[in-house]
C-alpha positions in Angstrom: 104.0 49.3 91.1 106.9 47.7 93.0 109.1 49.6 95.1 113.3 48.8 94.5 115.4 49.5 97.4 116.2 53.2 96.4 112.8 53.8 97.0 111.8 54.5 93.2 109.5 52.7 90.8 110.5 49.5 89.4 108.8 50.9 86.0 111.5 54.3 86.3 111.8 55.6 83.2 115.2 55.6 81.0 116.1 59.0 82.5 115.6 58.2 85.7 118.1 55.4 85.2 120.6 57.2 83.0 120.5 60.3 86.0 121.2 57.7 88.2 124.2 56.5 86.8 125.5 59.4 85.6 125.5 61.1 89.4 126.8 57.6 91.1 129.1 59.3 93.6 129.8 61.9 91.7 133.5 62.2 92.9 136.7 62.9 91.0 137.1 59.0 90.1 133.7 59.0 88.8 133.8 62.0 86.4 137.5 61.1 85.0 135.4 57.6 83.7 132.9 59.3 82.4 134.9 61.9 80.4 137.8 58.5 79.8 134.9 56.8 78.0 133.4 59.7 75.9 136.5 61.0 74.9 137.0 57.5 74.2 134.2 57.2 71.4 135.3 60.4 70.5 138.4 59.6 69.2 137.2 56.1 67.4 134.5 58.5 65.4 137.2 60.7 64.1 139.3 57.6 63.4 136.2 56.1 61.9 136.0 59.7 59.7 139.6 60.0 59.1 140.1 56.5 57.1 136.5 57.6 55.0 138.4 61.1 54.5 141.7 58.9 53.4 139.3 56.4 51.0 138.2 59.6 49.4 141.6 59.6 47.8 141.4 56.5 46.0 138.4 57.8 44.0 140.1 61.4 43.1 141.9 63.9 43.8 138.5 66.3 43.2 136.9 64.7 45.9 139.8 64.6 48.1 140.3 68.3 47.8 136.3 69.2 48.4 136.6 67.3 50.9 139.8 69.7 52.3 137.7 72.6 52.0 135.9 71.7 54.6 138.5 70.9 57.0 139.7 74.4 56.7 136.4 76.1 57.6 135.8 77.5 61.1 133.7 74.6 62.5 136.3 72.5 61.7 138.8 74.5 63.6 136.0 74.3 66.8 136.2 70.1 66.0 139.6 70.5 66.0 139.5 71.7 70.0 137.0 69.0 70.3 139.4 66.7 69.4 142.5 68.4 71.4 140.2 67.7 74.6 139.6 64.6 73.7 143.3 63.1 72.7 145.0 65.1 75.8 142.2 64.2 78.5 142.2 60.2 77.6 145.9 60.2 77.4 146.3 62.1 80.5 143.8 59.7 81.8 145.3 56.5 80.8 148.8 57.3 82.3 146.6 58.1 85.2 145.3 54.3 85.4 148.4 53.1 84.6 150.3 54.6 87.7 146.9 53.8 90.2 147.2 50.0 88.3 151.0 49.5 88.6 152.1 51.6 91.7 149.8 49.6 94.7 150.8 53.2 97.0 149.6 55.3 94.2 145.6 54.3 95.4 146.1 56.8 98.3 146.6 59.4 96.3 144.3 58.8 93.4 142.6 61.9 94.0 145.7 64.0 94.4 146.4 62.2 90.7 143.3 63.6 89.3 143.8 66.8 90.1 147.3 66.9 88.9 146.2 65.4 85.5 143.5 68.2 85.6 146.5 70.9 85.7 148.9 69.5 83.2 145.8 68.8 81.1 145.2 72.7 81.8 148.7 74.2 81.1 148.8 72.1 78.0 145.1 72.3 77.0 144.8 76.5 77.1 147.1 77.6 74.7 146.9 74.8 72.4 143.0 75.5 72.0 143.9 79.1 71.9 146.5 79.0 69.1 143.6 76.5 67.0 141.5 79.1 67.4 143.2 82.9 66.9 143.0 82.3 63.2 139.4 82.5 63.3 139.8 86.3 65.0 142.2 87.4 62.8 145.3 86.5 65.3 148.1 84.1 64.4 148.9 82.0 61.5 146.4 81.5 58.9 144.7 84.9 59.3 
């Protein structure tokens, strides 16, 4: 087999590639496009969900409200986090890009950035997921 200049096998397998990519660098930069990405996808699936779930209207209002039954269920109130992290992180995120794209200074301090996006994403984050989930201990609204 070849060698490639990392020193691996030009036949590596898919996880050896995928590894590879996932731990380039590895730094702050690098995880906030990963998660940007995922969260990404994320968000188009539940849009992609959300106009079936509105379609189901047009064929009934029995099917429509099935359909509700579900959304009130506890996994749904897990998804509902799920979707919390995913809505606050990319929009976090995005203003992120915008100020390192538009403010030629703000490169510098691109790490500093992160880690202040990671803190407002925090204060906000926590007890938003908390209140979505107390009703599912008996806490809160919907009890």
């Amino acid at each position: 087999m070849a060698m490639v200049s990392s020193g691996r096998t030009a036949k590596a397998g898919w996880w050896e590639s995928f590894y590879e990519g996932v731990t380039y660098r590895g730094y702050e930069g690098h995880w906030a496009w990963i998660l940007h990405r995922v969260t990404g996808l994320g968000i188009l699936l539940f849009l992609a969900l959300h106009i079936v779930d509105i379609f189901l209207l047009s064929l009934g209002p029995q099917i429509f409200n099935s359909l509700l039954i579900l959304y009130r269920s506890p996994v749904a109130r897990v998804f509902d986090v799920f979707l919390l992290f995913g809505v606050l992180f990319h929009a976090l995120n995005g203003l992120r890009i915008v100020i390192v794209d538009f403010w030629p200074g703000a490169t510098r301090v691109h790490k500093s950035l992160f880690w202040a996006q990671v803190l407002i994403f925090a204060i906000i984050f926590v007890p938003s997921a908390v209140a979505l989930l107390a009703p599912l201990f008996g806490v809160g609204r919907g009890a």
